[in-house]
Structures are given as C-alpha cells and as structure tokens.
FIBA-862739 format. One record per atom (N, C-alpha, C): x, y, z. Coordinates in Angstrom, 3 decimals. Example, Ala and Ser with C-alpha at 12.3 -4.5 7.8 and 13.67 -1.06 7.14 Angstrom:
> xx	yy	zz
> 13.190	-5.690	7.800
> 12.300	-4.500	7.800
> 13.200	-3.300	7.800
> 12.850	-2.250	7.080
> 13.670	-1.060	7.140
> 12.900	0.030	7.870
//
This chain:
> xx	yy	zz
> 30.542	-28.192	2.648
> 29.311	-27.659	3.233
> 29.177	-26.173	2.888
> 28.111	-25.762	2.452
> 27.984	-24.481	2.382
> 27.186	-23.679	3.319
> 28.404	-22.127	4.001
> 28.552	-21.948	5.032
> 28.119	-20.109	4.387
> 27.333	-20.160	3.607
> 26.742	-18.832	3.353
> 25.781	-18.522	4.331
> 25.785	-17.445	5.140
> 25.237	-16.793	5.980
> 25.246	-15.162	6.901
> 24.474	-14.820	7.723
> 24.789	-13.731	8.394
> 26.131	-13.919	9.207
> 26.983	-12.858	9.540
> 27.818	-13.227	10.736
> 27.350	-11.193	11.547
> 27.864	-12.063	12.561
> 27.986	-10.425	13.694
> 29.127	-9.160	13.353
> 28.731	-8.138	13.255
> 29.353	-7.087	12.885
> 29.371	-6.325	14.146
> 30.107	-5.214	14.074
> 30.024	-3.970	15.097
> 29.098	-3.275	15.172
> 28.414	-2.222	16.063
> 27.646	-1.838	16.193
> 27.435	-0.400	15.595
> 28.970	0.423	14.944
> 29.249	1.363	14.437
> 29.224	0.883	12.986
> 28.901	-0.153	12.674
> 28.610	-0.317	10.689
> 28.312	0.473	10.355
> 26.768	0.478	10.699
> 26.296	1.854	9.854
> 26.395	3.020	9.735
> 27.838	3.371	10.031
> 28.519	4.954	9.294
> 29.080	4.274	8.256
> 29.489	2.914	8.327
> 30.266	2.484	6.962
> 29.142	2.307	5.646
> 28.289	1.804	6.169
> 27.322	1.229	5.459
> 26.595	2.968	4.473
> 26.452	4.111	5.312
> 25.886	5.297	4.873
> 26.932	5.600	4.103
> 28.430	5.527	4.344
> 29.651	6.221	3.558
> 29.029	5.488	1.805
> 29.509	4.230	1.808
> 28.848	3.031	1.006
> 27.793	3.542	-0.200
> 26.681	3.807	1.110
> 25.861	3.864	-0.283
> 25.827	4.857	-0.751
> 26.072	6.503	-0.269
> 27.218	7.567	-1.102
> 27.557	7.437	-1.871
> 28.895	6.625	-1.919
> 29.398	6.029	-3.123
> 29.067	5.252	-3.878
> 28.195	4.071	-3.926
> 27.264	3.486	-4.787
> 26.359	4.224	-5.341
> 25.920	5.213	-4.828
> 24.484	5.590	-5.392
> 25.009	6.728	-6.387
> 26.433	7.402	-5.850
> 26.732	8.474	-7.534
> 27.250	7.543	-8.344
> 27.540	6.203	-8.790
> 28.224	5.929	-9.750
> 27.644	5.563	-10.888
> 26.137	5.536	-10.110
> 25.398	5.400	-11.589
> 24.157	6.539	-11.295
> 24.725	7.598	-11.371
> 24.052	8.924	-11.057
> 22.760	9.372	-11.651
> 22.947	9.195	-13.142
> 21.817	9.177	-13.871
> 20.646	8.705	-14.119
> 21.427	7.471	-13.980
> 20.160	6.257	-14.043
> 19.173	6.028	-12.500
> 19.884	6.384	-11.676
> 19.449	6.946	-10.420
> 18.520	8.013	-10.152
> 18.569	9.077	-10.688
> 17.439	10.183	-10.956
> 16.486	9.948	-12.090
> 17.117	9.099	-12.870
> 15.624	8.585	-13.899
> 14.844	7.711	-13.172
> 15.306	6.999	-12.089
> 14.646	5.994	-11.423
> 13.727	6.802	-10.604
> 14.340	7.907	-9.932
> 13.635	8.574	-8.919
> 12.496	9.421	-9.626
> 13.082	9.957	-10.610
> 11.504	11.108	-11.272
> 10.271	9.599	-12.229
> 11.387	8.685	-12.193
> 9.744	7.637	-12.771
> 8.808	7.921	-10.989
> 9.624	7.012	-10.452
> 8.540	7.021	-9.335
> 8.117	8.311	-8.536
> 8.439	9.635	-9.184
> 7.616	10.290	-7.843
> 6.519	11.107	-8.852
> 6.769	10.797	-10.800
> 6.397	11.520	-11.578
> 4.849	10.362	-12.007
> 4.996	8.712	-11.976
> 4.285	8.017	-12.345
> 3.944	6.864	-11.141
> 5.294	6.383	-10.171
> 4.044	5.478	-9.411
> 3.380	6.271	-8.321
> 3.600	7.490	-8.454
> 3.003	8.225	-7.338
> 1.673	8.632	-7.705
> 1.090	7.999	-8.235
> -0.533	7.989	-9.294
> -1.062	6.909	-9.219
> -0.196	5.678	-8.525
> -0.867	4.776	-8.077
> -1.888	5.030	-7.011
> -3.090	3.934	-7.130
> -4.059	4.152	-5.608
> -3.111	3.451	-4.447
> -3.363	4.227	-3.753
> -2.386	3.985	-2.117
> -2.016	2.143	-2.099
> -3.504	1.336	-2.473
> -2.994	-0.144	-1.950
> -2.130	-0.934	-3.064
> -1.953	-0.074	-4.271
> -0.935	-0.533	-5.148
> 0.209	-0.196	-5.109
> 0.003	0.648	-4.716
> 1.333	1.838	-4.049
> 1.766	0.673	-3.272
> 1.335	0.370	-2.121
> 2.307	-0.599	-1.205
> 2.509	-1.194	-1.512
> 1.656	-2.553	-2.484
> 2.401	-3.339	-3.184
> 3.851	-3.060	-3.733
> 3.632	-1.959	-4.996
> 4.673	-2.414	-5.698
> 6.333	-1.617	-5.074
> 6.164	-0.764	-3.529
> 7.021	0.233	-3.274
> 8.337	-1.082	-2.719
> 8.028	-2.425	-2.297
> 9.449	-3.053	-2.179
> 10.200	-3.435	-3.237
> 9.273	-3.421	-4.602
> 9.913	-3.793	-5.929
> 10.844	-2.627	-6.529
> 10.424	-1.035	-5.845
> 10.666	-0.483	-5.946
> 12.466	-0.243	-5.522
> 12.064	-0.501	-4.288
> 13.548	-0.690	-3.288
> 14.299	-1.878	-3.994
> 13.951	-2.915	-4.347
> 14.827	-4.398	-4.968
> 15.518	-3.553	-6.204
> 14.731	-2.515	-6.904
> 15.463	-1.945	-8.270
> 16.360	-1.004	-7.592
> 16.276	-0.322	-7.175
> 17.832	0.562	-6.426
> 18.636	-0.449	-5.732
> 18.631	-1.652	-4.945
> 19.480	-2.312	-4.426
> 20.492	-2.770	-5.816
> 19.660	-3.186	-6.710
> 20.229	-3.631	-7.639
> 21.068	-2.789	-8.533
> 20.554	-1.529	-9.118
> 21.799	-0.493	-9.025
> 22.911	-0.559	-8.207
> 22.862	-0.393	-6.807
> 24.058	-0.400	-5.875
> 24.441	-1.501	-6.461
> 24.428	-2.911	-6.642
> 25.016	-4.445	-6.580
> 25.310	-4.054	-7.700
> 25.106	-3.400	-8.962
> 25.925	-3.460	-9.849
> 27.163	-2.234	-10.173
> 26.825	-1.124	-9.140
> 27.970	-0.364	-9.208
> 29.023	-0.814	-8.378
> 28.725	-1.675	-7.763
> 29.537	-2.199	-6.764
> 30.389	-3.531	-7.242
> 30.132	-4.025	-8.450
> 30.240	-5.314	-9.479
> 31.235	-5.203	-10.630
> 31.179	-6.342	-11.255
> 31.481	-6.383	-12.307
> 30.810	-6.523	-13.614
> 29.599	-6.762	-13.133
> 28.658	-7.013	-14.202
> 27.989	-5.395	-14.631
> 27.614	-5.532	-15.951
> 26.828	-4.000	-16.517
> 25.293	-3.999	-15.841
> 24.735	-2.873	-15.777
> 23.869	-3.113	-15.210
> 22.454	-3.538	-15.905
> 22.654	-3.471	-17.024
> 22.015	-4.155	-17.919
> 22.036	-5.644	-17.799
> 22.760	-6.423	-17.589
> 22.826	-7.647	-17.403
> 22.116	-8.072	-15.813
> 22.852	-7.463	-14.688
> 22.411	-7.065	-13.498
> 20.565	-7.392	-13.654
> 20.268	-6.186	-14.284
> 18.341	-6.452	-14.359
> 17.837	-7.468	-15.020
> 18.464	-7.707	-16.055
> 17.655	-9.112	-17.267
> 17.798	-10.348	-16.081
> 19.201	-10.534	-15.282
> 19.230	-11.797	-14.587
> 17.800	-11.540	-13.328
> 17.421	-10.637	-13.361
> 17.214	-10.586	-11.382
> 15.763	-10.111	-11.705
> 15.317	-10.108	-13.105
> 13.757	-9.482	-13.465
> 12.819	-10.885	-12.502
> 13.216	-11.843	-12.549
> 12.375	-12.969	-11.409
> 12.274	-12.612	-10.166
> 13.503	-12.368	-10.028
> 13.644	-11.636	-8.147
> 12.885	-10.982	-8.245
> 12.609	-9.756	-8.755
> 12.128	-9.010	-8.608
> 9.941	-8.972	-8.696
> 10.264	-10.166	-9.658
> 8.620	-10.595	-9.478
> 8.578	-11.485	-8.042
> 9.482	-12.164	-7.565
> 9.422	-12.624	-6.178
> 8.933	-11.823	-5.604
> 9.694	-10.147	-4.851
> 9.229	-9.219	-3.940
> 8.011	-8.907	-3.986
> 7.602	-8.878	-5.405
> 6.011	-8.703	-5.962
> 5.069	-9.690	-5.012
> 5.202	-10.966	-5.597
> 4.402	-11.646	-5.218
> 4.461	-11.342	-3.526
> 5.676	-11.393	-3.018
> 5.904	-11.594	-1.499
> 5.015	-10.605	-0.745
> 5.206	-9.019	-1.447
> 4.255	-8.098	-0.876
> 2.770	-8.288	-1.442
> 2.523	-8.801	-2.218
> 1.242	-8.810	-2.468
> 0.238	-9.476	-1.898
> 1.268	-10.982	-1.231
> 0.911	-11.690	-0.198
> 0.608	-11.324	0.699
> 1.450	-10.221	1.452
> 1.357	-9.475	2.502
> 0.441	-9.182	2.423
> 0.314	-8.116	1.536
> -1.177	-6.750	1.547
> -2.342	-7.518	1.925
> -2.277	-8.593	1.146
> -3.754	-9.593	0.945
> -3.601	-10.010	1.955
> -2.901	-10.178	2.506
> -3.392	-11.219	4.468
> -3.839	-10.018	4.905
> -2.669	-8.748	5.178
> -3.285	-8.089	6.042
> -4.853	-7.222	5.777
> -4.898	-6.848	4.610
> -6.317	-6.522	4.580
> -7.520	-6.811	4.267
> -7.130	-8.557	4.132
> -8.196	-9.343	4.305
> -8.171	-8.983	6.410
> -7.206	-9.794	7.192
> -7.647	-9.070	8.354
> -7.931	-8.047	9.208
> -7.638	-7.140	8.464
> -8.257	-5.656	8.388
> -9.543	-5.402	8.512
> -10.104	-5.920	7.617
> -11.241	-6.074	7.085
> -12.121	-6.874	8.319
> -11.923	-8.125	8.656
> -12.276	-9.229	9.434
> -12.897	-8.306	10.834
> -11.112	-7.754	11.165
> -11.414	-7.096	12.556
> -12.241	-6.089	12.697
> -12.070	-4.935	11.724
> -13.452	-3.788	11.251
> -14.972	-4.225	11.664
> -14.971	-5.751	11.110
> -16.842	-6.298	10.545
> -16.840	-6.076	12.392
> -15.979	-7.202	13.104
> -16.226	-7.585	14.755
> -16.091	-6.582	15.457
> -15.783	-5.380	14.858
> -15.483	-4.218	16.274
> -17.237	-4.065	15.366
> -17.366	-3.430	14.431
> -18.546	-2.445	14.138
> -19.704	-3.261	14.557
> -19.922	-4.684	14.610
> -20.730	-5.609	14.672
> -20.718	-5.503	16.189
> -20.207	-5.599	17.617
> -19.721	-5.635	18.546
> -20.051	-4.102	19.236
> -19.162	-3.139	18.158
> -19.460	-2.000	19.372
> -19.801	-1.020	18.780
> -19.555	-0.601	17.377
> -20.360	0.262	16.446
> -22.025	0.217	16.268
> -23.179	0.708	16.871
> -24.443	0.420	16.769
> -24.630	0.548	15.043
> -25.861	0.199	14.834
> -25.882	-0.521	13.384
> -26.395	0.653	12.607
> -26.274	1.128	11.433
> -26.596	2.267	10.448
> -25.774	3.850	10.899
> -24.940	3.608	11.935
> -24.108	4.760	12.113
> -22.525	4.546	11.437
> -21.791	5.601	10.843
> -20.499	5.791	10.484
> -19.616	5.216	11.588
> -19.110	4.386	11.132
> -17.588	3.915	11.621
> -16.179	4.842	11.927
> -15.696	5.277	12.532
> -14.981	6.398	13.313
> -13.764	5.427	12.352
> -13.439	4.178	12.205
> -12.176	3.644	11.671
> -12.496	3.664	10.430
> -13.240	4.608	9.071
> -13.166	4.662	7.955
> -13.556	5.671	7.287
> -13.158	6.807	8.254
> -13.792	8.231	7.742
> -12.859	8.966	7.001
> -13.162	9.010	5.716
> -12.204	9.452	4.657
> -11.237	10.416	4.495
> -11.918	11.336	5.615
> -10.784	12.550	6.285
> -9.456	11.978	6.638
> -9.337	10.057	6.977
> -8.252	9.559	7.750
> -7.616	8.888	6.414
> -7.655	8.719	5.512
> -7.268	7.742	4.315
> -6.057	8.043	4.132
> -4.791	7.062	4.732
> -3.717	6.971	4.145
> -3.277	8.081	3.363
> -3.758	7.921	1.973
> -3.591	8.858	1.130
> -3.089	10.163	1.200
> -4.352	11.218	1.814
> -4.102	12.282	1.683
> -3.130	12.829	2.972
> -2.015	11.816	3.715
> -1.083	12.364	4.560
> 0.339	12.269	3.535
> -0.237	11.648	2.464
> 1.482	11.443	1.828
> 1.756	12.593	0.622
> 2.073	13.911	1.148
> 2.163	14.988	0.509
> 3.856	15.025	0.086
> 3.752	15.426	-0.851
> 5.334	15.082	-1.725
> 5.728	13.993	-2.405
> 5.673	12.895	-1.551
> 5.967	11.628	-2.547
> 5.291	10.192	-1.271
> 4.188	9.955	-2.342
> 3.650	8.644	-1.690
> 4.637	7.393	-1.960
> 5.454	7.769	-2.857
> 5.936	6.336	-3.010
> 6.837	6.529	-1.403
> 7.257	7.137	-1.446
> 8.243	7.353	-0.368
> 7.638	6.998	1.228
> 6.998	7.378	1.057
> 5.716	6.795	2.692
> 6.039	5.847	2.810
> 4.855	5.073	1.443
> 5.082	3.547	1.771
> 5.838	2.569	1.838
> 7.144	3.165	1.123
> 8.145	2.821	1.999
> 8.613	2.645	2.737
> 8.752	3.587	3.620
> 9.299	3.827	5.099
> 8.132	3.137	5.989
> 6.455	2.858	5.556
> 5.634	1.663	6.542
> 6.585	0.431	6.285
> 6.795	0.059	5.225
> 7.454	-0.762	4.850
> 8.534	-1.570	5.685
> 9.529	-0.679	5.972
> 10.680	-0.260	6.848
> 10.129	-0.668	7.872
> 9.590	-0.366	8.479
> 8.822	-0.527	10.252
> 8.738	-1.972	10.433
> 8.227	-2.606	8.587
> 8.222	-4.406	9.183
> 9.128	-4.805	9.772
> 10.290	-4.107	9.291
> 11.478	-4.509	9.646
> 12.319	-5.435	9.018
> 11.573	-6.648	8.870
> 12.207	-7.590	7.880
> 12.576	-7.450	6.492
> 11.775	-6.678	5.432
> 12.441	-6.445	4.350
> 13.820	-6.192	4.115
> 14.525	-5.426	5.194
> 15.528	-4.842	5.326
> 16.691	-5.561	4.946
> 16.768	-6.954	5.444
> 17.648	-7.659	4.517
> 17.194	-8.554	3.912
> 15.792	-8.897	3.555
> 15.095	-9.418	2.800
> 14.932	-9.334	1.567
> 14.718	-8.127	1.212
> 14.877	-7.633	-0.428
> 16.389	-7.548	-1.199
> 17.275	-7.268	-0.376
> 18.826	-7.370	-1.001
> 19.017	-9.301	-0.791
> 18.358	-10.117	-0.305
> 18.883	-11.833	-0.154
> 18.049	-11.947	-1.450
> 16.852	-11.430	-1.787
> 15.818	-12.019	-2.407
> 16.143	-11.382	-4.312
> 16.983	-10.290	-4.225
> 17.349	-9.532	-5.589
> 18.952	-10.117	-5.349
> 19.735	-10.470	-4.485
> 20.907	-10.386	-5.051
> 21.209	-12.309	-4.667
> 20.045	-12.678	-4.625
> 20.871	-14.373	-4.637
> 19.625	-15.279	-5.335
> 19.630	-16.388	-5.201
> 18.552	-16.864	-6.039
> 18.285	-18.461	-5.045
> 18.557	-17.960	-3.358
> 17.620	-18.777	-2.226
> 16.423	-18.958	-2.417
> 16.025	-20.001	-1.900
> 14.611	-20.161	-1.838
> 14.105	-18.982	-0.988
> 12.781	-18.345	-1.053
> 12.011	-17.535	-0.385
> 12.115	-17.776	1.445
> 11.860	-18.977	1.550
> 12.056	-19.529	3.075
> 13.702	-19.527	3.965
> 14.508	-20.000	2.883
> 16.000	-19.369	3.839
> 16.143	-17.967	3.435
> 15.730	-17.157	2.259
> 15.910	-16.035	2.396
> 15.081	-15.030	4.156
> 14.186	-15.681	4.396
> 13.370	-15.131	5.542
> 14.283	-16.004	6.958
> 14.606	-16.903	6.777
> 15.730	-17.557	7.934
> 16.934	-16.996	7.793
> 17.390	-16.373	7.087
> 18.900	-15.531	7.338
> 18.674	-14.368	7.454
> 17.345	-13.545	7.079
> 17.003	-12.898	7.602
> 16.825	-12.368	9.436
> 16.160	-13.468	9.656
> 15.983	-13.476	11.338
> 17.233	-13.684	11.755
> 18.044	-14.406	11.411
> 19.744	-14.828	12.536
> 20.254	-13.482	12.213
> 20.612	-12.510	10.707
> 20.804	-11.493	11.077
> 20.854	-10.824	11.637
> 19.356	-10.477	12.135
> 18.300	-9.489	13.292
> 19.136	-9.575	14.622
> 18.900	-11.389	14.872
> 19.534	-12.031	15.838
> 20.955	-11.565	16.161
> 21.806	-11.570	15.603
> 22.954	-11.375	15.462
> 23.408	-9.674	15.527
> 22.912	-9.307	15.112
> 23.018	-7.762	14.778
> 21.940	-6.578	15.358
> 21.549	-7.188	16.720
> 20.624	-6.327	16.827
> 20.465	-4.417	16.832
> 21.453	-4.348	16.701
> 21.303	-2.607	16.558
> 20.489	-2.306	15.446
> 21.103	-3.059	14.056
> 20.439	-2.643	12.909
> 18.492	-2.548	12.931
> 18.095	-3.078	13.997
> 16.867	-2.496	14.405
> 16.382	-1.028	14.281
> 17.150	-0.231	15.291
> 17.644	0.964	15.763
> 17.948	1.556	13.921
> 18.526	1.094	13.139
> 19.193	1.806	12.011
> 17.705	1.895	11.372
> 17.522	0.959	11.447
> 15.921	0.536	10.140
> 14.882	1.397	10.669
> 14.483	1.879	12.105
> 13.331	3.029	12.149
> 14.142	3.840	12.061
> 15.464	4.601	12.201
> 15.474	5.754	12.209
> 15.636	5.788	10.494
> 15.705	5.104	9.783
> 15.542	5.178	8.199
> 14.017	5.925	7.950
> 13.251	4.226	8.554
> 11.793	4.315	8.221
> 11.223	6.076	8.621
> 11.738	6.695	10.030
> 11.225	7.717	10.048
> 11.498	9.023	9.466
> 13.193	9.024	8.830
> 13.786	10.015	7.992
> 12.888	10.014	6.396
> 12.662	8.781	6.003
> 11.845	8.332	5.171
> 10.415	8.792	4.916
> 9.680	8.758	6.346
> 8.350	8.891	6.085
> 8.357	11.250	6.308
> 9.667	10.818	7.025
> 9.465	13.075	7.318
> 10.175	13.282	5.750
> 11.082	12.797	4.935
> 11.486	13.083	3.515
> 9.774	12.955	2.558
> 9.177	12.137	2.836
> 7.714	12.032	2.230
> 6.818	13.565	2.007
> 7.203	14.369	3.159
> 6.613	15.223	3.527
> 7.225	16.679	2.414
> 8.439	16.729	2.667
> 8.744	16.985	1.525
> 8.615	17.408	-0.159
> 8.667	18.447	-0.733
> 8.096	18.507	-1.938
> 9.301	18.872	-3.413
> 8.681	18.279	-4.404
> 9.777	18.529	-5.433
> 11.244	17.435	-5.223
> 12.193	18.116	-6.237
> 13.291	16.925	-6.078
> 14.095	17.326	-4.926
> 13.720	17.626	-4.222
> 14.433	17.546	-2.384
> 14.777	15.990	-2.193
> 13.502	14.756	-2.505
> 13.532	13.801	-2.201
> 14.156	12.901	-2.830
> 14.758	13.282	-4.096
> 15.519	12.509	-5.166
> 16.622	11.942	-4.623
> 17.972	12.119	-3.932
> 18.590	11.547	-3.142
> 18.065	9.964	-2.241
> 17.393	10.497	-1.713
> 16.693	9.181	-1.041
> 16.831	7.737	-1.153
> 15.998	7.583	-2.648
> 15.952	6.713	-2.658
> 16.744	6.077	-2.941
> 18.240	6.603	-4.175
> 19.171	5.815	-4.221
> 20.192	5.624	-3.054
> 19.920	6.303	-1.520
> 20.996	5.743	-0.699
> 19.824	5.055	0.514
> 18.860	4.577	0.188
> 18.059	3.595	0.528
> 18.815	2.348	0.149
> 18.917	2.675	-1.536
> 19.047	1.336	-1.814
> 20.458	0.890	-1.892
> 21.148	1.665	-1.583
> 22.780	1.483	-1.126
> 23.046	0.970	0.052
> 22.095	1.437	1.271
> 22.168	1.228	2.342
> 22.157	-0.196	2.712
> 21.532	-0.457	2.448
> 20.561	-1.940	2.057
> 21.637	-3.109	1.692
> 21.800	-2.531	0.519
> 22.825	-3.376	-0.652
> 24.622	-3.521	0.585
> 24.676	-2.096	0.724
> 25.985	-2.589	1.673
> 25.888	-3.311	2.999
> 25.036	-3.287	3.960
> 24.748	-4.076	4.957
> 24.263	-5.428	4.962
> 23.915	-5.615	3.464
> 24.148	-6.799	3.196
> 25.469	-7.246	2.635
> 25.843	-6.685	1.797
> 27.750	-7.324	1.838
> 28.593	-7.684	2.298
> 28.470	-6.282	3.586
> 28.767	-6.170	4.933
> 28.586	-7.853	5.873
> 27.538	-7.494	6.107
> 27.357	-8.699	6.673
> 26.662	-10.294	6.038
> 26.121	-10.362	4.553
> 26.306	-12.075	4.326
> 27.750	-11.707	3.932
> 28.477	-11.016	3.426
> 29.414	-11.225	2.153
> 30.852	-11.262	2.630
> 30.722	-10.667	3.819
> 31.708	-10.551	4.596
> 33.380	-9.710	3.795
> 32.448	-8.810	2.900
> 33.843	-8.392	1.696
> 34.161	-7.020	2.717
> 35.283	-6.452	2.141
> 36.122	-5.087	2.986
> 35.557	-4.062	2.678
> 35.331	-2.902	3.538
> 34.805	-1.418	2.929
> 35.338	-1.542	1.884
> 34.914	-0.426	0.839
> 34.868	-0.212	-0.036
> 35.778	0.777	-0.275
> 35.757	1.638	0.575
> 37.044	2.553	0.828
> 38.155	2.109	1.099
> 38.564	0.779	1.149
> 39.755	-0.246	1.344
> 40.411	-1.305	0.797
> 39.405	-0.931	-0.672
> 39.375	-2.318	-1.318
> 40.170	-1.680	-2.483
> 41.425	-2.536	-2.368
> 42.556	-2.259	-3.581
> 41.947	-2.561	-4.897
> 41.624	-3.372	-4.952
> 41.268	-3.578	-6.372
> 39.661	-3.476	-6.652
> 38.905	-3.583	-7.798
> 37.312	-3.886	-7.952
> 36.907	-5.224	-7.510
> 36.534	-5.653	-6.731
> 35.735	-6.897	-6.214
> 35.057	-7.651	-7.431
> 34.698	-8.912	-7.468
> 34.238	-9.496	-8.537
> 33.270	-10.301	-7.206
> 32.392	-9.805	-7.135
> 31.030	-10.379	-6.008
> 31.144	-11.993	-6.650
> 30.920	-12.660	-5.390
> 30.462	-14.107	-5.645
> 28.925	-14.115	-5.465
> 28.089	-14.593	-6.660
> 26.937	-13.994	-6.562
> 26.334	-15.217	-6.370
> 26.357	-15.478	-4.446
> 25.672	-16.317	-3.709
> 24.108	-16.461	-4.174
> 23.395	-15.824	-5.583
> 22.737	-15.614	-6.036
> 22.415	-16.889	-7.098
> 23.512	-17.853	-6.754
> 23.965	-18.999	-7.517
> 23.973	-20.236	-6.758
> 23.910	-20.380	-5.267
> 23.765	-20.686	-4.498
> 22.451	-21.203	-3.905
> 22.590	-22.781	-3.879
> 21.653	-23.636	-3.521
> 21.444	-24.454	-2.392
> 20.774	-24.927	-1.498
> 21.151	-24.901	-0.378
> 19.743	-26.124	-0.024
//
C-alpha cells in the first residue's frame, strides 16, 4: 500500500525549515539572482492580472532550485522533467483568476445595479485604487504574498512541481497537512506579510526573497511529506525518492 503522505511535525519547524532554505538557496547562488533580476527586471512589466497568474509559476521555479540543490539530480534535468508541473500551476492559477474575476465582476454588476444609482462612478473602480499602483518595488513580489494569504499554495506548489499526483490528491494532502500542522498557518501570513512589506521595497534589497521563499516551501515539504532529517544532520547527500513517480 502506498503510504505517501503528510505526517505531524513540531510546532518549532519553522526555524528548521528558515535554517534550510539558507542553505538551499546559496548553493545555487547564481542562478538564483538571475532568476530574481528576470522577474523584477521583466515580469514586473506584466499587467497586474498576468502578474497573478504567472507569480505561482514563479514560486514552482525557485522550489525547484531548492529540490535540486537539495538532490542528486543537475538542475538542468530537475527543469526539463517538471516543465509540465509547472504548466499545471499555470493552468491551476489561471483557473483561479478566471473564477474569481469572473465573480468579481458578477458581484460589482449586483451591488452597482442594487445600490450604485445609474450613470454615476462606482466608488469600487476608481483608478486611484488599482492594485497596481500600490506595488512599488517589485509587483511580482505582491502578488505573491496575495497569493500566500490563499494559503493553500503553500504546500501545493512544492506536491504539484516535486511529484507527478494527480491535481486532486495534490489539493487532499494539502488540506490533512493544514489539518495536521496547524501552526504552519501562522508561518504562511507572517511570510505573506514580510512579502507584501519586502514589495515595498526598492532595488536588489528584494533579491534574497525570493530564493528563501522557495526554500522555505521546498523544506516544509520534505520536512513533512518526506519525512527525511535536517539537513544540518544528514551524513551523507540524500538521493530524494521522487514521490514525483508516484501513483496512487
């Protein structure tokens, strides 16, 4: 029977989990700051609702750095296998966006229809308020950290880049996680909000970030599906079983 899943951890992980992605995120140092000046030099020129789209695909490519500094595999190999995953998160957020601002939209028509009198400005679309112009320094970085607030991505994008589950148990081991681990709640806004005040931020102040985002991520999932030893304890290099192989 295969018995791949969340289990319960301590509630002090995440100092292990921050040590972690420290160390994951310098070992491939370079490729890490090329990652970071693409996105704060080019997707940060995206319009805001593409921006959200593509900012979890964003996070799946730094997790995947960590999973391969943390590996045995090059990280070249690492991306060619997981370029699907990674159109998964795509589609998954794009899904998102499109529900929610199709009902966005819905609820807008029934308030303005309802309580907005007719040929006057709408107080919920006055351009002074547009997303946009609050994300000074790095938009990719915002929409991230909204991101974060779902909450669920959190171990969603490391099940969905580092295994090759169906979409639906990736979102069910997701929740027993939650279940199981409820502090990591508590970890994920105070991310989301270090995240959205790093946004604010200007220049490469914010370059750090994102690769111990995606460390963070990557080890609390190890941590807890993988059940492997700190990293600071581990005699030898680990050869990940890449439950990514794993059918269920």
């Amino acid at each position: 029977m295969n018995t791949f899943g969340p289990r319960q951890v301590d509630a002090s992980s995440w100092r292990r989990w921050v040590s972690e992605a420290l160390h994951l995120s310098s070992k491939h140092f370079v490729l890490n700051v090329a990652l970071v000046l693409f996105t704060l030099g080019v997707a940060s020129q995206f319009p805001a609702l593409v921006l959200t789209i593509i900012s979890p695909v964003l996070v799946g490519a730094f997790v995947l750095v960590a999973y391969s500094a943390d590996s045995s595999e090059s990280l070249a190999k690492v991306l060619k296998s997981s370029s699907f995953s990674l159109l998964r998160i795509l589609f998954c957020s794009a899904a998102t966006v499109l529900t929610m601002t199709i009902a966005m939209f819905v609820i807008l028509h029934i308030v303005q229809s309802t309580v907005v009198p007719s040929g006057e400005p709408s107080v919920y679309i006055e351009k002074s308020h547009q997303l946009s112009e609050f994300m000074a320094g790095s938009k990719a970085l915002f929409s991230i950290g909204i991101w974060l607030l779902v909450i669920l991505p959190w171990f969603a994008i490391p099940l969905i880049v580092c295994t090759d589950l169906p979409l639906r148990l990736c979102l069910d081991h997701t929740f027993k996680a939650f279940n199981q681990n409820k502090f990591v709640v508590i970890v994920v806004f105070v991310c989301a909000v270090l995240l959205m005040g790093g946004a604010l931020l200007h220049g490469l102040t914010v370059v750090p970030l994102y690769p111990i985002l995606g460390g963070i991520l990557y080890a609390s999932y190890r941590h807890i599906f993988l059940g492997l030893p700190p990293l600071e304890t581990a005699s030898e290099k680990v050869k990940l079983p890449r439950y990514a192989r794993i059918r269920q």
